[in-house]
C-alpha positions in Angstrom: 0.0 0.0 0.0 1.2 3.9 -0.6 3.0 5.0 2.4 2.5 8.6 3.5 5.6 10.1 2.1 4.9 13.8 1.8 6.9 16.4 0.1 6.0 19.9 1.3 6.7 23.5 -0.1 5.4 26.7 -0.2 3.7 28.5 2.8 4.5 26.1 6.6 1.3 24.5 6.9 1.0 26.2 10.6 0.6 29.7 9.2 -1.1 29.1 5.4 -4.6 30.0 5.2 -4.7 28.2 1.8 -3.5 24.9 0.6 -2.8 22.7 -2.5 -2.7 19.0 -2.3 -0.3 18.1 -5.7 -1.0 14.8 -7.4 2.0 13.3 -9.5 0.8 11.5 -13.3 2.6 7.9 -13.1 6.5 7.4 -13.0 7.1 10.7 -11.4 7.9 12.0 -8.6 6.2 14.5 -6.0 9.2 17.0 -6.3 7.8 16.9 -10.7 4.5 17.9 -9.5 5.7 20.9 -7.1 7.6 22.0 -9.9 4.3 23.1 -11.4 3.7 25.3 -8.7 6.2 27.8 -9.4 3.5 28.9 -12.7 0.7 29.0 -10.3 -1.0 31.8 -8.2 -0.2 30.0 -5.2 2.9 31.7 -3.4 1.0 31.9 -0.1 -0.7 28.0 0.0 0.7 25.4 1.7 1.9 23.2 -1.3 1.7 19.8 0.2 2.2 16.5 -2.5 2.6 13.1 -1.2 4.7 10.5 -3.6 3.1 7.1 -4.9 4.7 3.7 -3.8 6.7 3.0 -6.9 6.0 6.1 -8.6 2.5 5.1 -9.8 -0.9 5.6 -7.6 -2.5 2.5 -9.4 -0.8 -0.4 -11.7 -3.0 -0.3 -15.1 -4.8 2.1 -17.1 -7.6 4.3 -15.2 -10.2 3.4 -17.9 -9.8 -0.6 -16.5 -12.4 -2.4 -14.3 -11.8 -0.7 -11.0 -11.6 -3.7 -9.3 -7.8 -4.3 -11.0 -7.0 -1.7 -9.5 -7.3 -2.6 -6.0 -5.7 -2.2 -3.2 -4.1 0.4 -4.9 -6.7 2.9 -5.9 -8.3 2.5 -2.3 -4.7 3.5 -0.9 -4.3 6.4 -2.8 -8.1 7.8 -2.2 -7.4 6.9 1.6 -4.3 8.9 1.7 -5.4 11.9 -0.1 -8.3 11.3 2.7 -5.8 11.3 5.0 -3.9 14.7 3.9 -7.6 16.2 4.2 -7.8 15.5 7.9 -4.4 16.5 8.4 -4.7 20.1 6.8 -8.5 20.6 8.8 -6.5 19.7 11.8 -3.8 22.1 11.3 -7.0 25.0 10.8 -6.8 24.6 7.1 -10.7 24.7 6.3 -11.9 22.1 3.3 -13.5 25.2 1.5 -9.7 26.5 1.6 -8.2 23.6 0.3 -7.6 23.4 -3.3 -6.4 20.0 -5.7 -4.2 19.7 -8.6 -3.2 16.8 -10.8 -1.6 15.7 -14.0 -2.4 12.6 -16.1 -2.8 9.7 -13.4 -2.5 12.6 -10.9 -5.8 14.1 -12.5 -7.9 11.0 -12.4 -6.8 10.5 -8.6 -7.6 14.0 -7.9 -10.9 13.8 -10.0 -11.9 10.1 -8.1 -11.4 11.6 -4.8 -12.9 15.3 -5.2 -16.2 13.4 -6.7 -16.3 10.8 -3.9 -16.0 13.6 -1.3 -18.0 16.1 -2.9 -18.1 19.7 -1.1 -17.1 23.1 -0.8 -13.5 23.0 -1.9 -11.2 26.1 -2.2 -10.5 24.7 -6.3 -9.9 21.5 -8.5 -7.4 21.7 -11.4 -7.1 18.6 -13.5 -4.6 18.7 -16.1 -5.4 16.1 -18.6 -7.9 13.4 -16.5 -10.7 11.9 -15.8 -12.7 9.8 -13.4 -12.2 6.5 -12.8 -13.4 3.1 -14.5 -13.9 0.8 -17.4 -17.3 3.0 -16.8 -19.0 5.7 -14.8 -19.7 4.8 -11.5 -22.0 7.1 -10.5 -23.2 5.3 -7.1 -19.7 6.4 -5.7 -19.9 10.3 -6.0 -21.9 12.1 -3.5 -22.1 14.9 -2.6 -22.1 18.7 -3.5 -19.7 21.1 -4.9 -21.7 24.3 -4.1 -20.0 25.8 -7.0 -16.3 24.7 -6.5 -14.4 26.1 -9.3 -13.1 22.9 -11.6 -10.7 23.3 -14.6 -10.1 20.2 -16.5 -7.7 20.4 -19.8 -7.0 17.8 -22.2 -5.5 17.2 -25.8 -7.7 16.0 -28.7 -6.4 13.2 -29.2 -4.5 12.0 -25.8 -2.8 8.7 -25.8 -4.1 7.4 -22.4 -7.3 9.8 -21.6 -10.1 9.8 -24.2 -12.1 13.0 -24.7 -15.1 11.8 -24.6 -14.4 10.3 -20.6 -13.6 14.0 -20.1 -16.5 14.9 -21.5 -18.7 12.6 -19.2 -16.7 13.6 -16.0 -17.1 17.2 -16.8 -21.3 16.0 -17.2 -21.0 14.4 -13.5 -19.4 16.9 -11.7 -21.7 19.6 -13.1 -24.9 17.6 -11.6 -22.9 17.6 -8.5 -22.8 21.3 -8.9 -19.5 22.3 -9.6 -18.7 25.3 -11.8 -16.6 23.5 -14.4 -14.5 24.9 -17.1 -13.5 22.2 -19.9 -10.7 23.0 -22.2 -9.8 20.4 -25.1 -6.9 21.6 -27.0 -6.4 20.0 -30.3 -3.0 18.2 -31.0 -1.6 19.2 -27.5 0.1 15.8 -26.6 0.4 14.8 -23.0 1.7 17.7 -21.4 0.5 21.0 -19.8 0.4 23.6 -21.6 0.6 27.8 -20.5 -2.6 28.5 -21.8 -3.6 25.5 -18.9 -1.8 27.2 -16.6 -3.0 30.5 -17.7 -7.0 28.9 -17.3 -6.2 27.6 -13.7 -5.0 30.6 -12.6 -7.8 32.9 -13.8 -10.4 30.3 -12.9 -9.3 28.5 -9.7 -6.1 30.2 -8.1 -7.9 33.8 -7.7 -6.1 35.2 -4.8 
């Protein structure tokens, strides 16, 4: 199962009022993730971005049967869970606590956000969707009350299809979410500064 190894930058959780739980796309590393955060409008959040057990939050492809990805999917929701608990304890409020992933890092961001459905400070998803050889609607309750999403993807991507994006962006709308979808044609599996330029306007409003 994913230990809780935790890379931390930014803002000492103690004295943040804001933070940003980072979610790594598979075979990188937390430090990768952080990187991102230099682009971001989030110099005084708490940047907090725990690393996967052998660099990947779940073995195969996020479109498979869930179940084939067990333990591991359950791991990694449980210890974004756990990060949750740990930045309310610390004073952090949920409404002030914001999510950002790439690729794998997405989905897992995605999954959780939709399973735990509330007032969140954000959700940036950078290429993602949720998870399952289909939509498993019965897990996500919930409601966003208007939690900003922005979810970006390229047309085509190699391991996230548009139209899954397309149906998560459907989902989290009924759950009330204020979602801005982006698809960018030919942008290959990366993140791109017009992304980075979207979650800023839309989600990292300081």
């Amino acid at each position: 199962m994913h230990k809780k190894e935790i890379v931390t930058a930014g803002k000492n959780i103690k004295e943040a009022k804001k933070a940003l739980i980072m979610l790594h796309g598979r075979g990188a590393e937390a430090s990768d993730i952080l990187s991102l955060a230099t682009h971001l409008n989030v110099k005084e959040y708490a940047l907090v971005a725990p690393q996967a057990t052998n660099y990947t939050w779940y073995p195969y492809s996020f479109m498979a049967n869930p179940d084939h990805n067990e333990p591991w999917l359950s791991s990694a929701l449980q210890l974004v869970g756990d990060i949750v608990k740990d930045l309310n304890a610390a004073g952090i409020t949920s409404e002030n606590i914001y999510f950002a992933g790439f690729s794998q890092g997405a989905c897992l961001t995605l999954e959780f956000t939709a399973r735990n459905a509330k007032k969140w400070g954000g959700i940036v998803a950078f290429t993602g969707g949720l998870i399952g050889d289909k939509l498993y609607t019965q897990n996500y309750t919930g409601n966003f009350a208007g939690t900003p999403v922005f979810i970006g993807t390229s047309n085509p991507d190699p391991h996230v299809p548009v139209e899954r994006v397309q149906a998560t962006t459907g989902v989290l709308k009924n759950m009330h979410a204020a979602v801005t979808e982006k698809v960018y044609q030919n942008m290959g599996h990366t993140v791109s500064q017009d992304e980075i330029d979207q979650a800023n306007k839309l989600v990292f409003v300081n």
